[in-house]
C-alpha positions, 0 to 999 in steps of 0.5 A: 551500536550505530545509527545512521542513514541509508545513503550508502548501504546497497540493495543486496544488504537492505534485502537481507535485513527486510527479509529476515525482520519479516521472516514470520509474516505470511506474505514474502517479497522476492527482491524484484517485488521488494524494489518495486514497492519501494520505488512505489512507495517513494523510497529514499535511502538518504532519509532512511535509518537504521541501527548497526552492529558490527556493520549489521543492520539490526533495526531499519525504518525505511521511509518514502517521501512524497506529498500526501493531502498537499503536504510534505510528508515522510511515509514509513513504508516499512520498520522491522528488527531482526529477531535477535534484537527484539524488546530493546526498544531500537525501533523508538530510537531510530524514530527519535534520530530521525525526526531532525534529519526529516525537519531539516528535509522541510518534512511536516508530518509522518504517516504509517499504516499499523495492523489493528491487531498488533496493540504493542506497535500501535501503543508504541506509535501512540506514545511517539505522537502519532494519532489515527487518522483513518480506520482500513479494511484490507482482502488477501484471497487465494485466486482460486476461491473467487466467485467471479460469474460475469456472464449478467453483466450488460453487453453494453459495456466494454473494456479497454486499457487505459492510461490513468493520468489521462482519466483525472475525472476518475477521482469523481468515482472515489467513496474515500481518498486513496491510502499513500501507496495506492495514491494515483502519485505512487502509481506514477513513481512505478507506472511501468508495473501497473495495469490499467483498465477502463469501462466504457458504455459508450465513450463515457469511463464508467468504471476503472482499476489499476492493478501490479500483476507483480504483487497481486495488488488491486491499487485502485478500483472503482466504478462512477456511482450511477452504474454501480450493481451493473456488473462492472467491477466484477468485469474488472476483477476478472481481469486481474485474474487473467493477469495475476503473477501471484496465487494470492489477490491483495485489495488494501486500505479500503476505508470501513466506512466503505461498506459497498466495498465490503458487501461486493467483495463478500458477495465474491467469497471474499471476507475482510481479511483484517484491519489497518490505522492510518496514523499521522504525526505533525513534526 
């Protein structure tokens, strides 16, 4: 077995490693959905890693890197091995060659994101030094299962296309800081697959939603807390339905302590669907 970066392995060969490591997950990436995500996750294959075995990969992490709360940070945007070497404990090892080549890279910490529910990877991630930062919600629903009735909402109001890096005020609407791959950075690195759209009474931006019609994805939503219960981010989440690609929605890493989030969603027929940790270790 050898362990080394990703500089030189092409794409057709990380898609077929990633695809067979997460074979069993309910949501599959086609290849354009997959380079995607990881151009918007700041993917960077000289400061990947992965274990080969006769020229295969059999566990890989890719990691993007990028600045996160001001500082110089690696993000795991994804750590699979394929069935077949499972229980070997690869993935620990590829961490453990890594964390030089990050230093080297003047990379201060590392941050992941880790299902709730999977106890073994968080008891894992835990004994390599990383710590919970946050605790998220995340929504996955069939389109079709939306209540989305918009016929109350104020006339007053109209909707538009927005360009988001000429609306900074928007973070004033924020209840919590977005996760990395909803950060307005990572909308920038993949600007090209996003939607915007703005609320405007008036000329003043009232509420506003960033969404990848490629994947689902709601990246950000958000409505300024004085016209909130207006009927506002229902307008917005109809047009996500008008634009989605996919049968499925997807709304990540909202923070638990955001309990508005929780009860407008359920009030659309949409429960949460599970829960995240944010985890964060200085290196």
């Amino acid at each position: 077995m050898e362990i080394k970066s990703l500089a030189q392995t092409d794409f057709p060969t990380l898609f077929n490693a990633f695809s067979r490591a997460f074979s069993d997950y309910d949501i599959q990436l086609n290849s354009q959905q997959l380079q995607a995500m990881w151009k918007r996750r700041g993917f960077r294959p000289d400061l990947s890693f992965a274990a080969f075995e006769n020229r295969e990969i059999t566990t890989f992490t890719l990691n993007g890197i990028g600045s996160f709360n001001g500082t110089h940070t690696a993000y795991d945007t994804g750590t699979g091995t394929l069935k077949a070497h499972r229980g070997k404990g690869l993935a620990t090892q590829i961490f453990e060659h890594s964390i030089p080549h990050l230093q080297k890279a003047n990379i201060k910490q590392y941050l992941l994101e880790v299902l709730q529910h999977n106890t073994k990877a968080v008891s894992v991630y835990r004994k390599l030094g990383f710590e919970i930062t946050r605790e998220f919600n995340y929504f996955v629903w069939q389109n079709e299962t939306l209540h989305n009735d918009i016929k109350n909402t104020d006339p007053s109001y109209s909707i538009e296309k927005i360009d988001i890096e000429k609306h900074p005020s928007v973070s004033a609407f924020w209840d919590f800081p977005p996760s990395w791959q909803n950060s307005l950075a990572s909308i920038q690195r993949a600007k090209e697959t996003f939607l915007s759209w703005g609320v405007f009474l008036e000329q003043e931006l009232v509420g506003y939603c960033v969404f990848e019609p490629v994947s689902g994805d709601i990246t950000q939503i958000a409505v300024h807390k004085a016209h909130r219960r207006k009927g506002i981010a229902t307008l917005l989440l109809h047009q996500t339905s008008k634009h989605n690609k996919m049968p499925t929605t997807k709304l990540l890493n909202t923070e638990t302590s955001c309990t508005s989030i929780v009860d407008f969603l359920r009030a659309k027929n949409i429960p949460v669907s599970g829960k995240q940790f944010e985890m964060i270790k200085k290196i």
